[in-house]
N, C-alpha and C positions, 0 to 999 in steps of 0.2 A: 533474416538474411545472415543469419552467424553459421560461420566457421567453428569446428573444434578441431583443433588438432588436439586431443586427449592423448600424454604419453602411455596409458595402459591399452586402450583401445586401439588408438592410430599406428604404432609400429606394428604389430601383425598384420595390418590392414595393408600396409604402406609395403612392408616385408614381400608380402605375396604379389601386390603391383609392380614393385620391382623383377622379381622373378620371373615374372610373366611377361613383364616388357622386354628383362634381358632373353629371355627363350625369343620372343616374337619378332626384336629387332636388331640383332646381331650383338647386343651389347655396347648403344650408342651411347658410351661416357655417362653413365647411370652411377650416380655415385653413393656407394652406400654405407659412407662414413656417418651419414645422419644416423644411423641405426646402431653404430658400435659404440661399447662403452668407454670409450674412446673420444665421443663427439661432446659438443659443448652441450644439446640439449639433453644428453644422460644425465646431468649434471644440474638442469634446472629444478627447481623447487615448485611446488603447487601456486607459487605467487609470478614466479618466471610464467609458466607456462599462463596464467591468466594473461599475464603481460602480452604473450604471445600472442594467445588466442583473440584478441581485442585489436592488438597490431594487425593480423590478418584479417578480422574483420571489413577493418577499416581502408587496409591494401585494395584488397578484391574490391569493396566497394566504391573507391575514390581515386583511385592514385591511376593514372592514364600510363597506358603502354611508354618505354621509355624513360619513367621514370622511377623514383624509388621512394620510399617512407623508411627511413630512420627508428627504431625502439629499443626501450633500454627499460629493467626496472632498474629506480633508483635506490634501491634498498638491498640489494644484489648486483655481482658483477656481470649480469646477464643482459646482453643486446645485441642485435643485430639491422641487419638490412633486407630489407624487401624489394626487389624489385621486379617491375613490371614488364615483361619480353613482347608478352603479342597475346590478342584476343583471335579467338576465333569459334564458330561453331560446328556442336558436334550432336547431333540427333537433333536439331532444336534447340538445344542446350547452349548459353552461352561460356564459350571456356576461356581460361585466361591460363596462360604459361609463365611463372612466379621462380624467378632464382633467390632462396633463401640462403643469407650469409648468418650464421647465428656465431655468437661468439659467446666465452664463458672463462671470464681472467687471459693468459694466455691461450687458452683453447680456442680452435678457428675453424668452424666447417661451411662447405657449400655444398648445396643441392637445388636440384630445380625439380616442379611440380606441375603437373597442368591438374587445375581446380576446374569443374563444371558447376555449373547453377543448377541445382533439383528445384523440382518444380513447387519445392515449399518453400523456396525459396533460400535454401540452406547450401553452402557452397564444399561441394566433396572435391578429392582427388579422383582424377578420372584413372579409369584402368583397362 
């Protein structure tokens, strides 16, 4: 049931999601400061991003629509907020739509994702 959001991997993935959601749906508030070098998580470190990915784990898996789960490494000024908008499904598939606040010192981004459950159990951004 693990998440990666890997920064090598996941922003060309995420890149191309976007793109294709802004062509598909007029450009509904798609924000794609998560992607510039600009944003807090250009900035994390391979320990942040475990942090991350462990925080999102445990999002998707536990934290009920409406609420939110808190992460921070403590070794690092990197943290943010998870929270939980609404599940619903999509092929089968159960999806959950996640606005991510990441933060990094002064640095402050937001973005929102909908995550689906593959069937290994491994939770992707849907597209």
């Amino acid at each position: 049931m693990k998440s990666r959001i890997i920064r090598t991997a996941f922003i060309p993935g995420i890149l191309i999601a976007l793109l294709l959601s802004l062509w598909a749906t007029n450009a509904t508030a798609v924000n794609l400061m998560f992607l510039s070098k600009e944003s807090p998580a250009a900035k994390f470190s391979d320990a942040d991003w475990l942090t991350f990915n462990r925080a999102l784990d445990h999002t998707l898996a536990n934290v009920e629509d409406g609420a939110a789960y808190h992460w921070n490494n403590p070794a690092s000024p990197a943290s943010g907020v998870m929270e939980m908008l609404e599940s619903s499904m999509k092929d089968e598939q159960p999806c959950r739509r996640m606005r991510l606040t990441n933060s990094y010192n002064e640095v402050k981004g937001v973005s929102e994702f909908v995550f689906c459950k593959q069937p290994d159990g491994e939770w992707k951004v849907a597209q």
